[in-house]
N, C-alpha and C positions, 0 to 999 in steps of 0.2 A: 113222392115226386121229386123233391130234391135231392134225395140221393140218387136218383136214375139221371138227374140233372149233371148232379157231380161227379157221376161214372163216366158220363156220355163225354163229359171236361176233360177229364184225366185221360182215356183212352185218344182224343183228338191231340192232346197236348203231347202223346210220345208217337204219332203219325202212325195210329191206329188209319187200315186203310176198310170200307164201309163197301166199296164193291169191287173187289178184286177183278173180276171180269171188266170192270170198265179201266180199271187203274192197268194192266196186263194192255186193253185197246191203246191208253193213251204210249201206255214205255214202248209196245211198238211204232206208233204214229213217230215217237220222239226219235225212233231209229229211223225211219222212212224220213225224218226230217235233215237227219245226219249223213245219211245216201244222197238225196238230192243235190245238199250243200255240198258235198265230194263229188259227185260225176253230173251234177246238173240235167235229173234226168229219175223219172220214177220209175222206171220201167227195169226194174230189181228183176234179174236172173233167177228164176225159178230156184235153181240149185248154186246160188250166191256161196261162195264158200266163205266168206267172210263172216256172215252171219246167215245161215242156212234157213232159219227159221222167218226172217223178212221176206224171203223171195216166197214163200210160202203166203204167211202172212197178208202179204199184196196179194197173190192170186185169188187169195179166201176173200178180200175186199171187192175184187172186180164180182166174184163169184153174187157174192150178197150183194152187189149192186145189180146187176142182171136177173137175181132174183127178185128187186124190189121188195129186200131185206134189209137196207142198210137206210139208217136213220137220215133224214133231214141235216143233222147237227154233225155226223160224220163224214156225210158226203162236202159238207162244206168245210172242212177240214184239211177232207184230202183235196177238196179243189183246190185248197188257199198254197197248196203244193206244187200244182202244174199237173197233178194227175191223171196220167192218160188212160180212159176206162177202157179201152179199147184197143189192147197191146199187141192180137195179131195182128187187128187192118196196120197198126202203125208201125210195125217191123216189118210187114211183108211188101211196103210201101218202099220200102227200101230208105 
């Protein structure tokens, strides 16, 4: 048990990452947070050329949320963003 102690130590200590799928969620969150702060506004271009994979990304997020896929703890996340679930009514709103 202590050595599984001291593996679990040494792997945390050189940022061994434990769920890549969530750590991948967060570095995009952390883009989506980087969009905002530049054009004050989540509502990321599908085919964004700056970073192509965001606009994507967001659409995947509204997608799981309309699926009532997407978690509690992520949806308050992107709210804590201004995220707007709802990007055609609110483009086509003019």
């Amino acid at each position: 048990v202590e050595d599984i102690v001291y593996r679990i130590g040494r792997l945390n200590g050189i940022g061994f990452v434990w769920d890549p799928l969530e750590e991948q969620w967060m570095a995009n969150f952390r883009e989506l947070r980087a969009y905002v702060k530049r054009f004050n506004s989540t509502l990321v271009p599908e085919r964004y050329r700056a970073d192509i994979g965001l606009g994507y990304w967001v659409a995947a997020q509204r997608g799981a949320y309309k699926r009532k896929m997407l978690s509690k703890e992520r949806r308050r996340l992107l709210d804590s963003t201004g995220f707007v679930w709802d990007a055609v009514s609110c483009t086509s709103q003019g």
